[in-house]
N, C-alpha and C positions, 0 to 999 in steps of 0.2 A: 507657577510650575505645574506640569501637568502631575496627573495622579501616578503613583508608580506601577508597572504591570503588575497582574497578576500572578503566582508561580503557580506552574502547573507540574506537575508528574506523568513522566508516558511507560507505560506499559506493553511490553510484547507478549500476545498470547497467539499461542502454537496450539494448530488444530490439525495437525498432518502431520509426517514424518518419524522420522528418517528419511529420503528419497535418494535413491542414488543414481548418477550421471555423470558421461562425462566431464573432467575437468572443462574441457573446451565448450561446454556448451556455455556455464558460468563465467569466464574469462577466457576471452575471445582469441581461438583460434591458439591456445595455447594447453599444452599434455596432452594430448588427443590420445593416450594412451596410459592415460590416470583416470580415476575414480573420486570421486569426493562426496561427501553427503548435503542435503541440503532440506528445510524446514520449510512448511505454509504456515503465517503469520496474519494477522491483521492486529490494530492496536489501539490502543485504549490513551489518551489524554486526555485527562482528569484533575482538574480544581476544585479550589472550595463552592463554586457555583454552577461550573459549566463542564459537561464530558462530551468528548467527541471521538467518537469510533472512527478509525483510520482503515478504509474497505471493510467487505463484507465477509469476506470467505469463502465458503464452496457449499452450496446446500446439498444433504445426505444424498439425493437423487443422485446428481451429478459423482458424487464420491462413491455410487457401487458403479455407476456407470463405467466410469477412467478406473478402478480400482486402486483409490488413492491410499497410499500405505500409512498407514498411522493416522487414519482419520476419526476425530470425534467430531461430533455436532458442533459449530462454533457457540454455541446458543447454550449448551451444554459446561463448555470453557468458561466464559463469559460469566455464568451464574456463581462460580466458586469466588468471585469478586464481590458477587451481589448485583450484578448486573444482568435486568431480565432484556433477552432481545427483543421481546415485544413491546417493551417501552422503551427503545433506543429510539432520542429525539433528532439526533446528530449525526449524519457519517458525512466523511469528506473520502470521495472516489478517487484513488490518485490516476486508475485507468481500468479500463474497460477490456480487461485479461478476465478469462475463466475466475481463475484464481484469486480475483480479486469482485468481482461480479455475481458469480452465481449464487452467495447467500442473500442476495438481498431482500428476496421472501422471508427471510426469518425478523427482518425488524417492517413491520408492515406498519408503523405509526412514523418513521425515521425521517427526515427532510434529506435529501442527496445531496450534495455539492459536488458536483463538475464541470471540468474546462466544456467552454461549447464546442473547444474544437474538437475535442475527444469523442464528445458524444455523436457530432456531426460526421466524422468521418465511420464509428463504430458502429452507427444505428442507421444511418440515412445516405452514406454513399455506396453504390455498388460493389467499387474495389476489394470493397471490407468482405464483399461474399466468396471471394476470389482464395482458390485452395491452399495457399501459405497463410492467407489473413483465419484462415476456417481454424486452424491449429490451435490457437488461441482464445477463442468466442466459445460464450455459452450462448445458445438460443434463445433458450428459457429465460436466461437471465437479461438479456439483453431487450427481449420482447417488456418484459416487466418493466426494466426500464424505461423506454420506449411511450411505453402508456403512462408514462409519468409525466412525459412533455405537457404544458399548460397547465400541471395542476400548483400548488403552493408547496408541494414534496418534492420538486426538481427545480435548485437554482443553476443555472447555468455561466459559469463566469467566465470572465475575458481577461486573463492574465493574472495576475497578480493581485491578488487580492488581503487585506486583514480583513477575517469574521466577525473575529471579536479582540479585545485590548488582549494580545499575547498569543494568539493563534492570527498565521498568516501561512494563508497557501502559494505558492509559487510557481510558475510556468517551467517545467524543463523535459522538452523533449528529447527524442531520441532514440528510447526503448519503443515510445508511441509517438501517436503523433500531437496529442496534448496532455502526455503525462503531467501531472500535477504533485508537488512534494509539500509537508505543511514544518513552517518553519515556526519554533514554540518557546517561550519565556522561560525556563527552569531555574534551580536554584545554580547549578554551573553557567547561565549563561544561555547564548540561544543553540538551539538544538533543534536537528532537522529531520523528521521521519522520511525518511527517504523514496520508500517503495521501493519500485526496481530502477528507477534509475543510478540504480547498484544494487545486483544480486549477493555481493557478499563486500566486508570491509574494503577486501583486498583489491577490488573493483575502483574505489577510490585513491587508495595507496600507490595502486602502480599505474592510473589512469586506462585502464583497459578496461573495457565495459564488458557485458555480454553476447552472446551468439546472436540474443533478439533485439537486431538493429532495424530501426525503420529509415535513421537517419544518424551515420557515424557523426559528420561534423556538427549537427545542435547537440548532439550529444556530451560531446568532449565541452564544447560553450559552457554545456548546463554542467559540466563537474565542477568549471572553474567559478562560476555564478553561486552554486552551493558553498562552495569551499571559503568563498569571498563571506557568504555570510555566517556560518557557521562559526561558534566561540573555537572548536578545537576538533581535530578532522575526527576523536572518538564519539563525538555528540553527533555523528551524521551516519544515522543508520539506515543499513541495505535491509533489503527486502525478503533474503532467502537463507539469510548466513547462521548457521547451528551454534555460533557464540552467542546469539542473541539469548538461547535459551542454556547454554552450557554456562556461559561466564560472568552471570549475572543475578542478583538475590533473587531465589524462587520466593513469593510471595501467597502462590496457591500452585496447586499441579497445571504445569504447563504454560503458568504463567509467570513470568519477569519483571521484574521493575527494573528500566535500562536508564532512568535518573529520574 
């Protein structure tokens, strides 16, 4: 028999918000005349051996820049765990959004993992320069990136992949065009950090994604593909949604344990 997986713990830590928008911009094409509030996240999976940060977050620059509301230092978050970002070994990129890219100056010793296709379309195809794709890109961030191709800090993977025994990341586009989600061992069962391929629960619940479509039908694909692996549709967490930090054991300020 093989050995049994490890159990891990995932962690959401909120480095932004409140933010407030339309409903319709979070599920699509619907209150176009309501308001909702929404959180910037990135997150922490953590075992007895191995931690892997899930995105990077937004570095301070870019946060006076956009004047992001409720911003602290992700690096700052991070450390009320014990967790310095200067020695973060591990991030898994699920996409190459602002909001998910522009800290990744704050962990300069960290190995990246991302889909090639993500990178390939956000860093080296033209389209990506084009003023609807511009909405979402950090520069800086993405330049950094960039100069990471060939070194042993930038794996680049093709589909579907396990890291390690209990961490597996997964192909689901839609929001992007090689969004990546990481699917993880717990003691409920397997559970899936989602990113945006759901910006809130409800995103899952009623199958209606968000406003940022690259591609509506891989999208819907990729709901039923998660859904399929996931032990139970609350173990499949979105990307933006304020119960991540409202409904769940505060562990440090800001930070959640979501199982």
């Amino acid at each position: 028999m093989p050995p049994p997986l490890p159990i891990y713990k995932i962690y959401a830590v909120k480095y932004a918000g409140p933010l407030k928008s339309s409903v319709a911009m979070v599920l699509w094409n619907t209150d176009w005349e309501k308001t909702i509030e929404r959180n910037y996240y990135l997150w922490v999976i953590q075992g007895e051996n191995e931690t892997f940060l899930v995105d990077c977050g937004v570095a301070p620059s870019l946060a006076e820049e956009r004047k992001i509301s409720g911003y602290v230092n992700p690096a700052d978050v991070l450390r009320k765990i014990g967790i310095e970002a200067a020695e973060v070994r591990k991030i898994i990129l699920t996409h190459i959004n602002f909001d998910h890219i522009s800290g990744i100056e704050l962990f300069p010793k960290a190995t990246i993992y991302v889909q090639e296709r993500e990178f390939n379309f956000w860093i080296k195809d033209p389209i990506a320069k084009k003023p609807p794709f511009l909405k979402f890109t950090d520069p800086v961030g993405n330049a950094y990136l960039a100069n990471l191709e060939g070194t042993d800090r930038l794996v680049l993977l093709r589909g579907d992949q396990v890291l390690v025994p209990g961490i597996e990341v997964l192909l689901a586009p839609g929001h992007s065009p090689g969004l990546q989600v990481v699917s993880v061992h717990t003691l409920r069962g397997t559970a899936i950090v989602g990113s945006d391929c759901a910006h809130l629960f409800k995103n899952y619940e009623e199958e209606i994604p968000s406003s940022f479509i690259m591609d509506m039908i891989a999208w819907m694909k990729s709901y039923e593909k998660l859904k399929s692996k996931v032990s139970s549709l609350d173990l499949l967490f979105p990307g933006h949604d304020l119960k991540m930090w409202t409904d769940y054991p505060k562990v440090a300020e800001d930070i959640t344990r979501l199982v």
